[in-house]
N, C-alpha and C positions, 0 to 999 in steps of 0.2 A: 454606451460603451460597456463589453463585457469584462466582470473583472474577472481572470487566471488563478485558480490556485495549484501549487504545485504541492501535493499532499505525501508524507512520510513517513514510513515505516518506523517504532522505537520500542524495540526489545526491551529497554532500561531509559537510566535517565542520562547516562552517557551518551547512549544512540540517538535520542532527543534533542540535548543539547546538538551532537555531532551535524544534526539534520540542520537543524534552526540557523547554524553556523556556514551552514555550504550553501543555505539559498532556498529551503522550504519556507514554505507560505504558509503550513500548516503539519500538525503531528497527531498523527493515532497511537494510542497507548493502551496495553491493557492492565487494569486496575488488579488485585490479590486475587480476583474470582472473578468468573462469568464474562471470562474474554473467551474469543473462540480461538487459542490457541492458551492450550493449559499452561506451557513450562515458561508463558513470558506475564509473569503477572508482575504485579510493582504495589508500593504502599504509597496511599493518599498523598502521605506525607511528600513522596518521592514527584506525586502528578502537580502537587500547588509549587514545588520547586521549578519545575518544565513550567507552567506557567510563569509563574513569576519570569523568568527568561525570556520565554515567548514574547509578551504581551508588550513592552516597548517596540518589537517591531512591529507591531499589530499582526503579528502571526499566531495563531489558535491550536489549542491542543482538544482532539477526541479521544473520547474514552471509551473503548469496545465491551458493550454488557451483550456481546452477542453471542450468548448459548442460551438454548432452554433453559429451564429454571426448575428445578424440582419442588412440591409442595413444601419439605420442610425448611427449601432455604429461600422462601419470599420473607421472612425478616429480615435476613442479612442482606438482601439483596436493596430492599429499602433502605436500610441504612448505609449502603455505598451510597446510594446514588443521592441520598442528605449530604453524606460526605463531598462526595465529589461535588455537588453543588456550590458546599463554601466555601469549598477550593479552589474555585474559580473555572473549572472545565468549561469549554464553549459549547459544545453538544457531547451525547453519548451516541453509540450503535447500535443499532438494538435489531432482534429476531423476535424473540417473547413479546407477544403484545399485552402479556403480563403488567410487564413494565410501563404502558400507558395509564391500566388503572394504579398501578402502585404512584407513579408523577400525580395523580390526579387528588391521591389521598395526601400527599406532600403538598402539595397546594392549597390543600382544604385547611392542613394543620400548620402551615406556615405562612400562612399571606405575605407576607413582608419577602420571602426566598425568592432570590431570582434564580429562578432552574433552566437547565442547559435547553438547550435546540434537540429537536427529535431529529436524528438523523436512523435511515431504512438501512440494512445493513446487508450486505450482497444474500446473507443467507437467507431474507425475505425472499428471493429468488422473482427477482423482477423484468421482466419480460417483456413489457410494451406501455403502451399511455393510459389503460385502464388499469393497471394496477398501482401506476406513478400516480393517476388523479385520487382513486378513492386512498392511498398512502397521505395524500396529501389533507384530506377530509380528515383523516385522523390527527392531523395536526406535526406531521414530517413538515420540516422545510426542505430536504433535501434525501434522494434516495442515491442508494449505490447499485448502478444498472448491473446484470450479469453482464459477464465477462464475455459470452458469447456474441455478442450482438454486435452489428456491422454497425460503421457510419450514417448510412442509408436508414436504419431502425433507429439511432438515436436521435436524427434527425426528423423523423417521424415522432416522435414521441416527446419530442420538444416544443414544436409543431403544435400538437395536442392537448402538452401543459407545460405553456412556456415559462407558469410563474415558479418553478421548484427547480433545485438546483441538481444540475444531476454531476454526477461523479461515477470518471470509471476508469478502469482499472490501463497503464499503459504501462506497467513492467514488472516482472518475477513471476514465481514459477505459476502453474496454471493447474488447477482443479479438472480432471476430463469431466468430471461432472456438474451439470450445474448446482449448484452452492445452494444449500438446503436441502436438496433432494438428494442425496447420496448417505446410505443406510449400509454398505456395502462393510465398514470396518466395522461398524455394530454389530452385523448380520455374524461376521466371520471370526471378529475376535473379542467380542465384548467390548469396543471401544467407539464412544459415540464423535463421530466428526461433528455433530450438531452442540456437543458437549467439548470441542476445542481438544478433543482426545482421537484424534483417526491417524489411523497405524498402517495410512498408505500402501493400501488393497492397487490401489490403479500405480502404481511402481514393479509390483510382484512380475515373475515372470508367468506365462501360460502359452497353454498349444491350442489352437485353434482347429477346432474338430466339425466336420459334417455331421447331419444328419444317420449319416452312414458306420460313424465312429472313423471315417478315414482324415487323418492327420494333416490339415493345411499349412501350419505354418507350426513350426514346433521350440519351444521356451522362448519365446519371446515376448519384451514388454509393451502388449500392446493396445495396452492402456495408457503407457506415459507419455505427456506431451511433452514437448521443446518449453522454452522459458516465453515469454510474449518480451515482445519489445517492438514499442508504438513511439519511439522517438523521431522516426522519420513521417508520422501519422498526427503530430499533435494540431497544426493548423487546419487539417482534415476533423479534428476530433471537436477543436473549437467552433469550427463554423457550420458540426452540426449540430452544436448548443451543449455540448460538454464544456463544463464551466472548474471542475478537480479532476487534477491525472494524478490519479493515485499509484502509488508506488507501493510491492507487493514483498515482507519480510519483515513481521515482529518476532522473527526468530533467528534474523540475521545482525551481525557484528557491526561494531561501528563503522568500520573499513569500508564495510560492503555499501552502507548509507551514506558515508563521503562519496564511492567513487559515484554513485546511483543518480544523488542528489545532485551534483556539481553538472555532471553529463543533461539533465533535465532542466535544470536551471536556465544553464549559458544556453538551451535550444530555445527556451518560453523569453528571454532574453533577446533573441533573435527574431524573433516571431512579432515582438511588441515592437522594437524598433524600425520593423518593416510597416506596420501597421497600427501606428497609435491612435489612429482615431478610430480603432475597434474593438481593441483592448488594453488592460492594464491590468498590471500584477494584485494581489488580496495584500499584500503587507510589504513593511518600508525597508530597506537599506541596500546598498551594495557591497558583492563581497567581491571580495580578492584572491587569486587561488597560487598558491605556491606549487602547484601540480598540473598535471595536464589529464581531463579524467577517460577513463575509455573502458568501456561496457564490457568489453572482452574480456577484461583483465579480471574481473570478479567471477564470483558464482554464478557457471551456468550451465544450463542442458542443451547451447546450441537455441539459438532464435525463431519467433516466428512470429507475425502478425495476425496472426489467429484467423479470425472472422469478418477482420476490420473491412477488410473489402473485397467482401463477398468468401465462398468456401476454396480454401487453398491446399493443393498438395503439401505434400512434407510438412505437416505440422508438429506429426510424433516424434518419439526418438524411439524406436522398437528395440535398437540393442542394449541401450543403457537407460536408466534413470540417475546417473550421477553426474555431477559437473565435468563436460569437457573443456571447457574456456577456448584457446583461441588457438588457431590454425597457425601453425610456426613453423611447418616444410614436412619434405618428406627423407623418410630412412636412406641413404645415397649407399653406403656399404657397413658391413658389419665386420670386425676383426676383432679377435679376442674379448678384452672383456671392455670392448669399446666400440663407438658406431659415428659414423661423419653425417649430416645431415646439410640435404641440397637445400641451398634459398641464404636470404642475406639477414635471418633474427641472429641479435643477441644473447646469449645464454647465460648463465648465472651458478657458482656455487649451490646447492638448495633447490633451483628450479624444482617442480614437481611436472613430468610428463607422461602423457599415456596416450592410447592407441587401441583401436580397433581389430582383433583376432578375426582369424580366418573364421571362428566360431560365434561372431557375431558379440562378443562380448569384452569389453572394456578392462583392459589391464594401463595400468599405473605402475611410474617407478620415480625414483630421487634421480635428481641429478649428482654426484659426488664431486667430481672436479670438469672444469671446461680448461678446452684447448684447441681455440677459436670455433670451428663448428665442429670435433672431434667431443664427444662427451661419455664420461665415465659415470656408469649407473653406480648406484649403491650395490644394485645387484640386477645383473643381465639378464630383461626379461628375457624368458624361452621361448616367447613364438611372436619375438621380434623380424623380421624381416624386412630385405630389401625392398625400397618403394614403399612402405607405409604409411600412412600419412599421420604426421606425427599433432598433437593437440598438447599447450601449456595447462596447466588447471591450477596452477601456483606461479606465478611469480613474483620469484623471493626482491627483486629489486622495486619491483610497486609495493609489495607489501608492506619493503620497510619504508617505505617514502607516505605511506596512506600512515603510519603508526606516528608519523609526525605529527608537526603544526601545520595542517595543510590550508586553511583559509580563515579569513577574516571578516565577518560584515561590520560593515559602521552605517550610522544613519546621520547623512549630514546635514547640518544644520548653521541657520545665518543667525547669526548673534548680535542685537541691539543694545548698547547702552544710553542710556540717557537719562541727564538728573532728572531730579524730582523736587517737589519742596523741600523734606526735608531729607535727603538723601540722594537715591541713587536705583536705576531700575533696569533689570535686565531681563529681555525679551527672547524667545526661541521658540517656533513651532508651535504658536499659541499658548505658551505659559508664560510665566512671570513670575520673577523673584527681587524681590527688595529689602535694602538695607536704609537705615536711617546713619547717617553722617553726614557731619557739617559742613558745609562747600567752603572749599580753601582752593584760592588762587596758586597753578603751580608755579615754580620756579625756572621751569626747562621743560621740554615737550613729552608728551605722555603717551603717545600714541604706540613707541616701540610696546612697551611696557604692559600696559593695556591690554593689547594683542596678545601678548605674550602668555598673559596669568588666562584670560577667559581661555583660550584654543588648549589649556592642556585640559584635553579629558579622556586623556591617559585610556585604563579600562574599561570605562563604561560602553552602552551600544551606540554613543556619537562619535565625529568629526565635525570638527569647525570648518563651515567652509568660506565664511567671510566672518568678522567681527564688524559691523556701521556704529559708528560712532556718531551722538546725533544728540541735539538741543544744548551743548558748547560745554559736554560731559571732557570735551578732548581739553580744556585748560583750565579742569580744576584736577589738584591734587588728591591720588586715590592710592592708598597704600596698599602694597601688593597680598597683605590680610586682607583689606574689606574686597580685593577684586575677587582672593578665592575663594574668601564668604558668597560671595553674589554668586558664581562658576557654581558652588557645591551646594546651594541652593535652586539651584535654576534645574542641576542634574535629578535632586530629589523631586521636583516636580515633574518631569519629566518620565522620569520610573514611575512615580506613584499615578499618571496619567493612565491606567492600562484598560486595553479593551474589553469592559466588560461582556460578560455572556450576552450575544447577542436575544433578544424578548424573543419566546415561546410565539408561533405561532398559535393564535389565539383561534380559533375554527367552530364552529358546529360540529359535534363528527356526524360521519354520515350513517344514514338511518341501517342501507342494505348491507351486505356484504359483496365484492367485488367477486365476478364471475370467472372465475379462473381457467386453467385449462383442463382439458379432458381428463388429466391422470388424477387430475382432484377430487373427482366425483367419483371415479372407480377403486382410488385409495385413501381416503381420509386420511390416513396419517400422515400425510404430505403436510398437513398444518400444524404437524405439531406440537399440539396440545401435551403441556407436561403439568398440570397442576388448575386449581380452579377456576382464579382469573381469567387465563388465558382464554378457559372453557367457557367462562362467560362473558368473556367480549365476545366469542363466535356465534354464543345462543343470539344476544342482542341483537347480533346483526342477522340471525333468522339462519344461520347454516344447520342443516339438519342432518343426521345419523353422523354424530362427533363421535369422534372414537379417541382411542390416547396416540400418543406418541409413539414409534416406531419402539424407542429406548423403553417405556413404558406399559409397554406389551409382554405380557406373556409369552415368553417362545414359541412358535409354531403358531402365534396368532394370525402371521398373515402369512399364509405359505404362497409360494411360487409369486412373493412379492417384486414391484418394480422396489431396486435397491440401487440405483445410478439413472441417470438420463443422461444422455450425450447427445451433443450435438457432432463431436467425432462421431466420424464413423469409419470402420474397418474396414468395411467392405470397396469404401470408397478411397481409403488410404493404401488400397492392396490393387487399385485400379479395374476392382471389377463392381462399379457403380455403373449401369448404362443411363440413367438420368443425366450424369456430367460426362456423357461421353465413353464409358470405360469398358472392359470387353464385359463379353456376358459369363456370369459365372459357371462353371462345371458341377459344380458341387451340388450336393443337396439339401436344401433348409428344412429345419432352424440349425444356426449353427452354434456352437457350443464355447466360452471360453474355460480349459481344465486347467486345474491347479496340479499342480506335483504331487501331493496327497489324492488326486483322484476328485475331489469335487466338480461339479462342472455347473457353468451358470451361462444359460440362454440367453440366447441375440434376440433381441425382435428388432424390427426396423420398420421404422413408420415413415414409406419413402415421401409421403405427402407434407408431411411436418420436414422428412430431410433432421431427423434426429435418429440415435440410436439406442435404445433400452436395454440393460443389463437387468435380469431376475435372478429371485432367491437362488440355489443352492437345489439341485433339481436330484434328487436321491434316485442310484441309478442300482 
């Protein structure tokens, strides 16, 4: 039987808790530093609290140390990752293979530490079964596949190496480049995305120019993609040996994790009840939801199933990079400083709505007051018009309904009493808790009573779901003290029962280094290397002409560098691909994509790979 996890985004320890609460199986967190996402870091202190919560449902907290590492902070970086160990973290994420020899030096100098699981972290930028297997030599239990790869490839690669866990990615917003290899907010604005600092180069807008300098497509974002959403893919995803759907936002708000979570949950929910002798959940309880949760209603760029099965039209969003949310009618007439809208939605004081301009670009307004489908902007967009199709990006009625108490989990449990010699012993879930008192015959029946004291357990992560009363505990006298002595003892074993860190894969590592793809060999800084370690686990493994890091280079060290990989491709999103059918292009290559400033950065296109390469910064 395979087990499920439903993995969680948590910006803080609110969003953590928030997650734990609607039905994650599991949370990624980023520690003070060395997350790849700079502005959501948290204190130790903050990750052993998110445990502590977790770990009665047997649900597991990661800790992301996924940025390069620079030379002078491999001490601090050793001493999170002590930290994070006696905290309880179940695995970290890691890029820097730094970080393997730093674990190795904690291990030498702490025998007695039980240190987290090696988890591969997407920016390892992993791609098939030979980089999953030698990951795994290194001592990973478990990688995080790129985001690009169909069902078809992970099922291939499972296939391969069936004994590592993979994990991938089935919702929020989407990288057009694959994850590690994208140098493009370095390149342009000092800002390393490998350093959890990228300043969203693939959002900007640009014109797409010939060879010729004649003008294809002009300001448009087209580089940004749509949001993924694999909710209708997960039984797809499971049974090609995806084992965590991860969920995509440690920089999004708790709201956005309720509504995310809840909608992922009740689907893996559905999927197991159809199918229990193939799977089952990673961690215990059931929750209960005061809400009804819906995708649409959160942060979003419009949907797409990316790659999942096979290469799809409309995966971009070319006019916008900002959340449009959900389709609510279109513009029917306009009058004064007010507009009626065809179709049977709801509307709301607050609403936030916007629309698509004849210019291709994304205007927003407030809703001021409703009256019925007649609504009063705050202020009347100007190139509003009739038939428009109108999109929510706010709704003020979810909003404030997510700002509530929106669910509950409890982990139920059957509860045994039955005397003892001398006393009294109660059973739960494989623990036990016992009091010593005298056995006194009651007077009147006990059983109301009994029940009564053990089943409150009020806040904690149980529910009673039966009380058995057993070895003739039901007629002796038990005073409703020593019953909630026995209840408040049974609870702390229960809490203090928690999953520790699952053991280190314990491995040989392997002797070579893993043969990668062709831009590896033509661009060494694809690996990386920010400091010595790193540099000398690659000697070890025999890699030759190491160079530094992309961030670590000297300017103009690698001109007319690759600075993005995609597996989008433009050419193919504009329909003129003829490998998938598309017409054949007019234009002449290579083509160009310019910025507004005038920079312009070359297309290549490796139609055999069916990927598309973005380069440096081409000085004209």
């Amino acid at each position: 039987m395979q087990t499920l996890e439903l993995l969680a985004p948590a910006k803080n320890l609110e969003c953590g808790l928030a997650a734990i609460s609607h039905g994650a199986d599991a949370v990624y967190i980023g520690a003070g530093r060395f997350g790849a996402r700079a502005a959501a870091g948290n204190t130790v202190e903050s990750i052993r609290q998110l445990c502590l919560f977790a770990h009665p449902y047997g649900a597991k907290v990661y800790v992301t140390v996924n940025t390069i590492i620079y030379e002078d902070e491999l001490p601090a970086t050793k001493q999170l990752l002590l930290e994070l160990a006696e905290a309880g973290v179940d695995a970290i994420l890691i890029q820097d293979m730094a970080v393997v020899k730093l674990l190795s030096e904690l291990r030498r100098e702490h025998p007695g530490l039980r240190l987290p699981r090696l988890h591969a972290s997407t920016q390892c930028d992993t791609r098939d079964g030979g980089k999953v297997a030698w990951l795994r030599q290194e001592g990973f239990s478990r990688v995080v596949l790129a985001r690009e790869l169909s069902a078809e490839e992970i099922a291939s690669i499972h296939v391969e190496v069936p004994d590592v866990e993979l994990e991938a990615f089935v919702h929020g917003a989407l990288c057009v480049s694959y994850s590690g290899v994208c140098y493009a907010s370095q390149h342009c604005f000092g800002r390393s995305a490998n350093r959890g600092e990228c300043a969203q180069f693939c959002r900007l807008k640009f014109d797409l120019v010939d060879a010729d300098g004649r003008e294809i497509e002009h300001q448009r974002h087209l580089l940004s993609l749509k949001d993924m959403c694999q909710i209708e893919n997960l039984e797809l995803l499971a049974d090609a040996g995806a084992s965590s759907f991860k969920i995509e936002g440690r920089l999004k708000d708790a709201a956005y994790v309720k509504n995310v979570v809840s909608a992922y949950n009740q689907k893996l929910d559905e999927l197991i009840a159809r199918r229990p002798e193939a799977y089952c959940r990673a961690s215990k309880g059931k929750v209960t939801y005061n809400f009804t949760p819906d995708l649409k209603k959160t942060f979003n760029r419009g949907f797409t199933s990316y790659f999942m099965q096979g290469r799809q039209p409309d995966i971009a969003s070319f006019d916008t990079p900002k959340a449009i949310g959900a389709y609510v009618g279109r513009v029917k007439a306009i009058r004064g400083y007010s507009f009626t809208v065809a179709g049977t939605t709801a509307f709301a004081n607050g609403d936030g709505l916007c629309f698509i301009n004849g210019e291709h670009e994304l205007e927003g307004f407030r809703v001021n007051r409703v009256e019925g489908n007649r609504l009063f902007p705050q202020k009347m967009p100007r190139n509003l018009r009739p038939g428009m199709a109108l999109y929510r990006n706010n709704d003020e009625v979810f909003s404030k309904i997510l700002a509530g108490k929106t669910a509950e989990r409890k982990i139920p449990v059957t509860m045994r009493l039955q005397r003892s010699a001398d006393g009294f012993r109660l059973t739960a879930d494989g623990v036990e808790a016992h009091v010593v008192f005298e056995h006194q015959s009651a007077q009147k029946p006990q059983r109301d009573n009994i029940v009564q004291q053990l089943a409150k357990l009020g806040n904690t992560p149980y529910e009673c779901r039966e009380v058995v009363i057993e070895d003739g505990a039901e007629e002796c006298f038990i005073p409703s003290s020593i019953l909630a002595q026995l209840r408040r003892d049974l609870v702390d074993q229960l809490l203090r029962r928690h999953a520790d860190p699952e053991p280190e894969r314990m491995v040989t590592p392997a002797e070579n280094l893993y043969q990668p793809k062709k831009e590896y060999r033509s661009n060494p800084y694809l690996y990386n290397i920010s400091n010595h370690l790193s540099r000398a686990f690659y000697e070890e493994k025999g890699l030759k002409g190491i160079r530094p890091a992309f961030e670590c280079a000297p300017k103009g060290t690698y001109p007319s560098a690759l600075i993005m990989q995609c597996r989008h491709c433009i050419r193919y999103s504009l329909g003129f691909c003829v490998k998938h059918g598309g017409r054949r292009p007019t234009w002449r290559e290579p083509l160009s994509l310019r910025l507004p400033d005038g920079r312009n950065f070359r297309l290549q296109f490796d139609c055999q790979a069916c990927q598309m390469n973005v380069l440096a910064e081409q000085k004209t």
